[in-house]
N, C-alpha and C positions, 0 to 999 in steps of 0.2 A: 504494500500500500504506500503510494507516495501524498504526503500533506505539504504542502506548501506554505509557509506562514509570512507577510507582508509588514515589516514595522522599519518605526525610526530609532529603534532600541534592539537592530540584528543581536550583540552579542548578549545581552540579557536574556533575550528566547531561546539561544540557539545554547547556551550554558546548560541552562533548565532540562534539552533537549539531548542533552551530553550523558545525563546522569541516571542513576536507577534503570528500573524498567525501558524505560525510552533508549537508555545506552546501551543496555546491550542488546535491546531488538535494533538498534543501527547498525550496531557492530554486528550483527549476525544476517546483516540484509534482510529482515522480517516488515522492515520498515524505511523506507525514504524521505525523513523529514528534511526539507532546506528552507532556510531563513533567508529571508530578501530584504537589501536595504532599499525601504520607500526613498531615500535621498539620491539614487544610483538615479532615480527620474530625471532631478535636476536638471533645468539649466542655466542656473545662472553660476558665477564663484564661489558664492556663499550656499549653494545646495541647500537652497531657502524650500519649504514645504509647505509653509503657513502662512498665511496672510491675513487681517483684519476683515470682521464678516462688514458687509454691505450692509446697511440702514442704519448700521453703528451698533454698540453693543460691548461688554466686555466680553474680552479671552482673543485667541486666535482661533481659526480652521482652517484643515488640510483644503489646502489646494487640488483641483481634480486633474492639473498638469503632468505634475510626478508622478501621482497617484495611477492612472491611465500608461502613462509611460511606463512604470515599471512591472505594471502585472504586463501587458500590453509585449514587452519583450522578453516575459518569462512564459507565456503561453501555459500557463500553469493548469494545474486539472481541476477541473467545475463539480461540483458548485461548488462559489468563491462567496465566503460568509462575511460580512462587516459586522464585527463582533461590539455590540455596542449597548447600552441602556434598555432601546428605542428596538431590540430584538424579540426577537419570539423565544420566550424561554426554553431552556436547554435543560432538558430531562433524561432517565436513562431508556427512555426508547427511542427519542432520537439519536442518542450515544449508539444505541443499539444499529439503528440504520446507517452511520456512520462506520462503525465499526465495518459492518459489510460490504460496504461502497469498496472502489478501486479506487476512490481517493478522492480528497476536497481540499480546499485552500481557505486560508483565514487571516483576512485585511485587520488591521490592528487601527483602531480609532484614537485621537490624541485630542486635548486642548478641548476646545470646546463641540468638537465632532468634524465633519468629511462635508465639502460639500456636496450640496443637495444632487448633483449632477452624477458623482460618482454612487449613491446610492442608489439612484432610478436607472441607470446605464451603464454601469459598470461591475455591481457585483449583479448576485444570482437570491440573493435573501440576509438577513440579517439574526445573528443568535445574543442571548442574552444569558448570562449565568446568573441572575437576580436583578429584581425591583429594588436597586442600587445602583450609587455613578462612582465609579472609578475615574483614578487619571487618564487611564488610558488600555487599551486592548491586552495588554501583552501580556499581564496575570490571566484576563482571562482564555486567551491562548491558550497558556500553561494549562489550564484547569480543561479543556476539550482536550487539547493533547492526550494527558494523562487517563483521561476519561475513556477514551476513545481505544489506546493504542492496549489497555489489557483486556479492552475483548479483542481484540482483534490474533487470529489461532497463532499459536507461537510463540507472544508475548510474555504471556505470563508462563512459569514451570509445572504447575498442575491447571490444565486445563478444564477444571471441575469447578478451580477458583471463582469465576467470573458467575457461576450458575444459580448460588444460591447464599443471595447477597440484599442488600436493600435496594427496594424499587423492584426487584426483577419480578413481583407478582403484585405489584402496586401495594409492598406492606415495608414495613423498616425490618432488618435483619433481629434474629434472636438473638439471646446472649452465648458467649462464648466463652469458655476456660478451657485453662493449661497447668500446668505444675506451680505450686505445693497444691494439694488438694484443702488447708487449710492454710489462709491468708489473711493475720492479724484478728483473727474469731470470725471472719464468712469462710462459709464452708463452698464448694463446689456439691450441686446439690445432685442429690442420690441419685437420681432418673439419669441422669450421664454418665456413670458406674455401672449401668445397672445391666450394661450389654445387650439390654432389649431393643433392637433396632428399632421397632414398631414404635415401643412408649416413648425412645427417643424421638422420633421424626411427628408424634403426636406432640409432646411437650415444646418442640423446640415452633412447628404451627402457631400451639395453641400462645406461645410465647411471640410469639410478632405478632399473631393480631391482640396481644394486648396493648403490646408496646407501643401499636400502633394509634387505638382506637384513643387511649392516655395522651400521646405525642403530639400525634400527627391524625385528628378526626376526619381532617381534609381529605385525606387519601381514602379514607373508607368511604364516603361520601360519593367522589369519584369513579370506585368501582362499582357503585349501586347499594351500599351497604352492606350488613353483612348475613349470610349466607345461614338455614337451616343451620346446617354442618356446623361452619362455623361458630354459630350459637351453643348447640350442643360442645362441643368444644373448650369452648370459653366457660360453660357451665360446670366441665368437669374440675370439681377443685383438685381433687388428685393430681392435674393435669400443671395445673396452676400453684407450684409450693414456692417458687421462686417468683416474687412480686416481681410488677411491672413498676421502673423507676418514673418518679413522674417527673412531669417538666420541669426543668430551671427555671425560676421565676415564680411556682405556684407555693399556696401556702404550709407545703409541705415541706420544701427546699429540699436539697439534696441531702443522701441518705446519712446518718450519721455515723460517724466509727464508733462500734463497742472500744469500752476501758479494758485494757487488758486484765 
């Protein structure tokens, strides 16, 4: 899969792009990421990019001269995203679609945004990592990159990893432990000991849609709410011996440490 990514901050992306996961699916040809510098457009000395918006206003915006010229002679692979505020939020089933593709390109937004030209004519759509403004694209870059390049087969060392994760059924992931089996008086609870595949794979269910329905009500809402099954499930207390944490911020707050 080859990604493309469009900034005025190449060595910052292309760092990012070096490292972990990302590094060695480059290093193993599983992946083709290359970083372009938006300033290579230029033409002037100063390899100016921005310029003052029209009607007046504060900040600067990218100019759609460079902007044009340099995807323009990298002939890069479509669709070319403007990663910006003002996008269609980025989920993991568009990550999901992403991942599958032969590959997409990702314009990095600065200053007070692109002009208007270069988004109606020159990219292919726009993504958003939240209902939030950043400085500028290039985190969010990072954050599709990353997003993207461990489904994509290869990337990640167990291939099972990507499967059963948060979002992948529209619920937040269960909980998870590992060694001591006792950590400061919480215990690792029996039902994951207990080698019963079955009660494991029910508890660990019944344990995302609590987490869920607690966390994140939005997403149940989404899928239609929740399910006979489901319910049954959630009713079984057996099922349920390890609470569901509640939000940060409610009048619960976070769980407290036993005194030893």
């Amino acid at each position: 899969m080859r990604i493309d990514v469009f900034t005025i901050f190449p060595d910052m992306v292309q760092d990012f792009a070096e490292r972990c996961l990302l590094g060695r699916a480059r290093a193993a040809h599983v992946l083709d990421v290359r970083v372009h510098d938006l300033r290579a457009g230029a033409d002037d000395p100063h390899r100016s990019v921005d310029d003052a918006p029209f009607g007046g206003g504060p900040g600067m915006v990218l100019m759609p001269g460079p902007l044009f010229a340099s995807i323009e002679a990298v002939d890069p692979p479509r669709p070319l995203y403007l990663l910006g505020a003002g996008g269609r939020p980025l989920d993991q089933a568009k990550v999901g679609r992403l991942a599958a593709s032969h590959g997409f390109s990702l314009l990095c937004g600065r200053y007070e945004g692109v002009d208007d030209r270069v988004r109606r004519h020159l990219v292919d759509g726009e993504l958003s990592i939240g209902d939030y403004v950043l400085a500028g694209g290039e985190v969010a870059a990072m954050v599709v990159l990353e997003a993207v390049a461990r489904l994509v087969p290869g990337v990640m060392g167990n291939v099972q990893s990507g499967d059963d994760e948060s979002f992948r059924d529209g619920l937040l992931e269960y909980p998870q432990f590992t060694r001591p089996f006792d950590f400061r008086g919480w215990t690792v609870p029996e039902v994951l000991r207990s080698g019963d595949h079955g009660r494991i794979a029910r508890w660990r269910r019944a344990q995302a849609l609590a987490r869920t329905v607690s966390v994140r009500p939005d997403l149940i809402a989404s899928r239609g709410g929740l399910s006979e099954q489901d319910l049954a499930l959630l009713e079984a207390a057996d099922e349920l011996a390890y609470p569901a944490v509640p939000p940060h911020g409610s009048p619960e707050g976070p769980p407290k440490a036993p005194h030893p």
